[in-house]
C-alpha positions as CSV (number, residue, x, y, z in Angstrom):
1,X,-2.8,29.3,-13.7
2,X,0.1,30.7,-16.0
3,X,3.6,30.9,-15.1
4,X,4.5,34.2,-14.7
5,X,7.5,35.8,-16.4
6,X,9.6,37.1,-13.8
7,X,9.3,37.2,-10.3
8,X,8.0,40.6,-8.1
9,X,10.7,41.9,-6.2
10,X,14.0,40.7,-5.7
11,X,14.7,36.7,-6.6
12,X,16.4,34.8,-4.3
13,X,17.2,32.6,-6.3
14,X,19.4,35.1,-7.9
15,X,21.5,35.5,-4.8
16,X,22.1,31.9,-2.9
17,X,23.7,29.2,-4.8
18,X,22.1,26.7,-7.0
19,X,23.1,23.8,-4.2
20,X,21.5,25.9,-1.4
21,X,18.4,26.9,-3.7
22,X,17.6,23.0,-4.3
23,X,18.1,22.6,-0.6
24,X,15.9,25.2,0.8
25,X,13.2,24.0,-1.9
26,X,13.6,20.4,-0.3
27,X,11.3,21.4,2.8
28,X,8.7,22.5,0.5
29,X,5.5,20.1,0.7
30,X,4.1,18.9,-2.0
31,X,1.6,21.7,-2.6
32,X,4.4,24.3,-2.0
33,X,6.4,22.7,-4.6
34,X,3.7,22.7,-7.2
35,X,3.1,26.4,-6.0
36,X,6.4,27.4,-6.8
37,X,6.1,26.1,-10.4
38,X,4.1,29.1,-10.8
39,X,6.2,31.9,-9.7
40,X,8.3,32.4,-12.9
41,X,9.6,30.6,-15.7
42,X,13.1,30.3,-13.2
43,X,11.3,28.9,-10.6
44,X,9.3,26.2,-12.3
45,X,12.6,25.2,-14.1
46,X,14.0,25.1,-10.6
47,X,11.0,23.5,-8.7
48,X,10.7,20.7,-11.5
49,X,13.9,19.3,-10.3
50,X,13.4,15.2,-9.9
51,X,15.0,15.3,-6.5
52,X,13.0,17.6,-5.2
53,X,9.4,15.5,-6.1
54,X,11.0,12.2,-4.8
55,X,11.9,13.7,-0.9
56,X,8.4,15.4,-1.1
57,X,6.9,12.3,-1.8
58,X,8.9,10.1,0.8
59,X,8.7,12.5,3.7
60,X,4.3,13.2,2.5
61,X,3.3,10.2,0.9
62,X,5.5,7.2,1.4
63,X,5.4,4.5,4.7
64,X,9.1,3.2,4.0
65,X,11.7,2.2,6.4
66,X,11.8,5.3,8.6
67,X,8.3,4.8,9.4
68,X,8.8,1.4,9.9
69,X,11.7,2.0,12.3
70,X,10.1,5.3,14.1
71,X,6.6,3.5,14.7
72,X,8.1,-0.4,15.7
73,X,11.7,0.3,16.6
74,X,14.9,0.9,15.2
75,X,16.0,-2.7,15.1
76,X,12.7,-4.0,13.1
77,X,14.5,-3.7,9.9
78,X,18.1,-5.3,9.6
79,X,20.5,-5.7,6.8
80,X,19.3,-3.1,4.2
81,X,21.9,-0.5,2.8
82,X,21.6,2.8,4.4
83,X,18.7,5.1,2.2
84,X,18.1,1.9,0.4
85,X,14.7,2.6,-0.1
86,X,14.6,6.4,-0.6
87,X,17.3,5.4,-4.0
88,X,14.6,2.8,-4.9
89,X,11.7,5.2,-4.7
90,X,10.5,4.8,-8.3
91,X,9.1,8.3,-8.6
92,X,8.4,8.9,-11.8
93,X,6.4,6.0,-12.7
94,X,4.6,6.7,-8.8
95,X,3.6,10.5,-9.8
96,X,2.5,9.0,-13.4
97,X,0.3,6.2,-11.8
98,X,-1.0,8.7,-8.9
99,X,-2.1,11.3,-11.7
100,X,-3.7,8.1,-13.7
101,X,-5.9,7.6,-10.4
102,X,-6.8,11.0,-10.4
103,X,-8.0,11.0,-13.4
104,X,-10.2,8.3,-13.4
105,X,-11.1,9.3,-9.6
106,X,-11.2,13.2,-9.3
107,X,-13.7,13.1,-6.3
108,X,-11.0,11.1,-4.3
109,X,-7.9,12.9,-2.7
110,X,-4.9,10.7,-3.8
111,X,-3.4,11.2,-0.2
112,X,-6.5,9.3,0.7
113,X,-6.8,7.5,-2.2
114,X,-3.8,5.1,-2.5
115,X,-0.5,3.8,0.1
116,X,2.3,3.9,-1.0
117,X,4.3,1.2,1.4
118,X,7.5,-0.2,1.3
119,X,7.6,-3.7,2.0
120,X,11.0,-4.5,3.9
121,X,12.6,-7.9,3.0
122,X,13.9,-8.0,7.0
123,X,10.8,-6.4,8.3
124,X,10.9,-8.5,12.1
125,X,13.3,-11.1,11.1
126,X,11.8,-12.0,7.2
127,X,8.3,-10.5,5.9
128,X,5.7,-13.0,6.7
129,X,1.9,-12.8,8.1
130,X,3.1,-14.9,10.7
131,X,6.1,-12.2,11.9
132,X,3.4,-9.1,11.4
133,X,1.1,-11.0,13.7
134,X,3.7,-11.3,15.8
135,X,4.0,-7.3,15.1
136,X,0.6,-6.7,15.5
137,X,0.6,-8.6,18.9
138,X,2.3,-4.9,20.6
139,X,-1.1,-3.7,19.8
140,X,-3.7,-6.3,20.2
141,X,-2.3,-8.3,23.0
142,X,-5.0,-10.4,23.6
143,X,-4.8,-12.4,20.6
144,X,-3.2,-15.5,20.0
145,X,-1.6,-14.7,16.4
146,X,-2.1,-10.7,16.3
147,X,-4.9,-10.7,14.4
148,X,-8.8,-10.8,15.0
149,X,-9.3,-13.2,12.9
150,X,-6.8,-16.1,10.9
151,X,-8.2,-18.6,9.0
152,X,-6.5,-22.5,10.3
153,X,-5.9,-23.0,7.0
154,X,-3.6,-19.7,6.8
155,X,-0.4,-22.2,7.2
156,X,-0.3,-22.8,4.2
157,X,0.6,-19.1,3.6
158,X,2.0,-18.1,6.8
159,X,5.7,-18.4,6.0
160,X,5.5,-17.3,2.7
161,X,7.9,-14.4,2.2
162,X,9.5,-12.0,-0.2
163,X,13.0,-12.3,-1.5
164,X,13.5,-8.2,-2.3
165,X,12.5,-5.5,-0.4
166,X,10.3,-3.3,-2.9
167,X,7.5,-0.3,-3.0
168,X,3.8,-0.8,-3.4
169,X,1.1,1.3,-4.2
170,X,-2.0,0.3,-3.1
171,X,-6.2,1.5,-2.8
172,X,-7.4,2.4,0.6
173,X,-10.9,1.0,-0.5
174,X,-12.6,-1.5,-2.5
175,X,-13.2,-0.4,-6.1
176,X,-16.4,0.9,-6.4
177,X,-19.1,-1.5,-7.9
178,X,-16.8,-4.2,-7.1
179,X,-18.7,-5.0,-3.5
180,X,-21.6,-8.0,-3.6
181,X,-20.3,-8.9,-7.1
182,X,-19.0,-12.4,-7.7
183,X,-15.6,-13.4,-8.9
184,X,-15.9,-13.4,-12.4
185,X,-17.7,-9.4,-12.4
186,X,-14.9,-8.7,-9.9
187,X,-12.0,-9.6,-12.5
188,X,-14.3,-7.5,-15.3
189,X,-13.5,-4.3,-13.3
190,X,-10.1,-4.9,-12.8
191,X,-9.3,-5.5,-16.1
192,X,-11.5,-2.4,-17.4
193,X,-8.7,0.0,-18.3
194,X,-11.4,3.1,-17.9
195,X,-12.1,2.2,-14.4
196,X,-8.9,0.9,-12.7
197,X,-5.2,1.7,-13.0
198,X,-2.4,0.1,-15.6
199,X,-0.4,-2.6,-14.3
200,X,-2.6,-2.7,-11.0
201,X,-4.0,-6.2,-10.1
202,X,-5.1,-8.1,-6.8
203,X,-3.1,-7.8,-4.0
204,X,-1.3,-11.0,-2.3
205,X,-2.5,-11.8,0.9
206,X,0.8,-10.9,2.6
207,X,0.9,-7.1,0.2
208,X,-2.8,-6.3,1.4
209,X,-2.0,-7.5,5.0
210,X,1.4,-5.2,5.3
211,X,0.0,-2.1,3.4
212,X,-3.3,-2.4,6.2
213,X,-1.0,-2.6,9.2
214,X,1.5,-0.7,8.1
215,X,-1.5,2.4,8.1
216,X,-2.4,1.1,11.5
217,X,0.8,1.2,13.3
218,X,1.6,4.4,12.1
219,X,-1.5,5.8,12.2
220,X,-4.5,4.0,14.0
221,X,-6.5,3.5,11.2
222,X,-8.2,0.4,10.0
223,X,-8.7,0.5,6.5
224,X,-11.0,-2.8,5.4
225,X,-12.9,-1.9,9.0
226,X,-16.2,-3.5,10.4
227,X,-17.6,-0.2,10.2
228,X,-19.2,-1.3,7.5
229,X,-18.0,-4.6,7.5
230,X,-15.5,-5.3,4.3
231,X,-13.3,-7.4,3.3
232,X,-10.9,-7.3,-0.2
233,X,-10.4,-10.5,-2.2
234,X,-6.5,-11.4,-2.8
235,X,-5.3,-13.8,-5.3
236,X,-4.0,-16.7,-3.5
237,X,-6.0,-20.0,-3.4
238,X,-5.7,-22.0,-0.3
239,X,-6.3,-25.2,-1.8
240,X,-7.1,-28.9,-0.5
241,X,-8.1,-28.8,2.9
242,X,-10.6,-31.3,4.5
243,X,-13.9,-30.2,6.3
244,X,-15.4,-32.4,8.8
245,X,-19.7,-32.0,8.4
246,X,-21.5,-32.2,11.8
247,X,-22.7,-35.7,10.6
248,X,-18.9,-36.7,10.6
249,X,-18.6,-36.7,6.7
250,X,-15.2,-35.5,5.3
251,X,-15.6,-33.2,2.5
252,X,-12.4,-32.0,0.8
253,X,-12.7,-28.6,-0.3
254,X,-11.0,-27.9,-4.2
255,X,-10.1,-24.3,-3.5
256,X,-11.0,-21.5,-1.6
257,X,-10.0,-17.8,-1.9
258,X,-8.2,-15.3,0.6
259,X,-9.9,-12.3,1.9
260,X,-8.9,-9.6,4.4
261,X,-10.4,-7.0,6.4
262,X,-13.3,-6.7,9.1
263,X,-10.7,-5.2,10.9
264,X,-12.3,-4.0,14.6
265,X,-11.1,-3.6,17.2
266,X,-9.6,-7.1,18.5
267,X,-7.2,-6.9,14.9
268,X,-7.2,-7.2,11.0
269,X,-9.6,-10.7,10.2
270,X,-7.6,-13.2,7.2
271,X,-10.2,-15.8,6.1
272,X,-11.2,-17.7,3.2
273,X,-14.5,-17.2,0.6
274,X,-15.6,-19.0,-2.5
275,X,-16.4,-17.3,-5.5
276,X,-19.8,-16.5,-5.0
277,X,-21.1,-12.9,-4.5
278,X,-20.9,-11.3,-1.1
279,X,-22.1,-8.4,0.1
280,X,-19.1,-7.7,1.9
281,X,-16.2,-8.2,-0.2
282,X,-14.6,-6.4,-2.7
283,X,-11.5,-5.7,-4.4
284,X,-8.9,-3.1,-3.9
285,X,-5.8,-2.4,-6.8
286,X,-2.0,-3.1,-5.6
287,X,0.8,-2.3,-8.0
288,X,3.9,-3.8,-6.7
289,X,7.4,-2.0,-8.5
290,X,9.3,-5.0,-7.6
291,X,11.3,-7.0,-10.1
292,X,8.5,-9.9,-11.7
293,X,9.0,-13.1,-9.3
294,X,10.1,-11.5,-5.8
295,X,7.1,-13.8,-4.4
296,X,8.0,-16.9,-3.2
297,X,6.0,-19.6,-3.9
């Protein structure tokens, strides 16, 4: 649709000041905004203001710390600067990689498409599976460790953390063809620039683990569900463990890799596959706009 030249009627715009004009256009949602783009040349000049994209975003599209706080209490984050992640909201290189998924997926709504999740540094004392089990216990308080389903060999990871709070972007389903593949035709898609998105790659176990809960304590879904059953790949080994055979052998396993999902309704299941095809898993994208290294090993 062309912008029109000039608006029908008197502008408003024309009468309040520029600093209330950006304001009142900051409740504008996301489709408003784009809406307004088209009224006149004025307007889209007005409406294409930075600012404007990055609150519509946060309040529409982004789980960061207020979510995190409104959904699990205001003292599960500690320590972070006041608005720290709105300022860190990369939102130009979000809207290019949203429009990127759109492109290559125009039957998906990106709402529904990706999660865009801010993974707090403090999150329950320090970001770890082990503290978002202990999260997750509020809601499944049957369980043992908060989730339907952890691997024993999930110590090796349990404690791993981050060392900067950051945003990620992630799919809210396994790429498509990339279910009952095995490991090898699974790393084809992702690296096939015409089917997945630039800079994405396989989520860490703790990423995928946060971005899934993070949707479930704000909003009772459960992505990766048993209904049907699937489970994502993630890229962390978990490597030389011991397995004791019914005949009392001891077989010691080279390396197996991390999976989550079956999530039902006992929690979200972290266990461990070999690289063979499954019917069940797939892989999902992450993008993580941290600064390169903020895993610890």
């Amino acid at each position: 649709m062309p912008i029109a030249d000039e608006p029908i009627g008197i502008d408003a715009t024309d009468i309040f000041p520029h600093e209330l004009t950006l304001k009142v256009f900051s409740y504008l949602s996301l489709a408003n905004l784009g809406k307004s783009c088209l009224v006149s040349k004025k307007w889209h000049l007005l409406a294409s203001d930075h600012i404007l994209w990055k609150y519509a975003i946060y309040k529409e599209l982004a789980f960061g710390d207020d979510k995190w706080r409104q959904f699990l209490g205001k003292d599960v984050i500690k320590d972070e600067k006041h608005r720290e992640d709105f300022v860190s909201l990369p939102v130009n290189e979000i809207i290019k990689d949203y429009r990127r998924f759109k492109s290559i997926f125009p039957e998906k709504n990106v709402k529904d498409g990706l999660m865009l999740i801010r993974l707090p540094k403090t999150l329950n004392g320090q970001l770890t599976l082990k503290s978002l089990g202990e999260l997750a216990k509020r809601y499944f308080p049957n369980t043992k460790t908060g989730y339907g389903y952890l691997n024993i060999h999930m110590d090796k990871l349990g404690d791993k953390s981050i060392n900067q709070s950051c945003w990620v972007l992630m799919t809210q389903d396994a790429l498509p063809g990339s279910k009952g593949v095995n490991n090898t035709k699974q790393n084809e898609i992702m690296a096939d620039p015409t089917e997945t998105l630039i800079g994405f790659e396989l989520p860490g176990t703790l990423e995928a683990t946060t971005c899934i809960l993070a949707q479930y304590f704000g909003f009772k879904i459960r992505l990766f569900s048993n209904k049907p059953r699937t489970y994502i790949h993630c890229k962390d080994i978990v490597k030389g463990f011991q397995v004791i055979h019914e005949d009392k052998q001891v077989f010691t396993i080279g390396g197996y890799q991390v999976a989550v999902g079956n999530f039902h309704e006992n929690g979200l299941c972290i266990d461990i596959f070999d690289a063979l095809k499954n019917e069940v898993i797939g892989i999902a994208a992450l993008k993580s706009y941290a600064i390169k290294g903020a895993i610890l090993p």
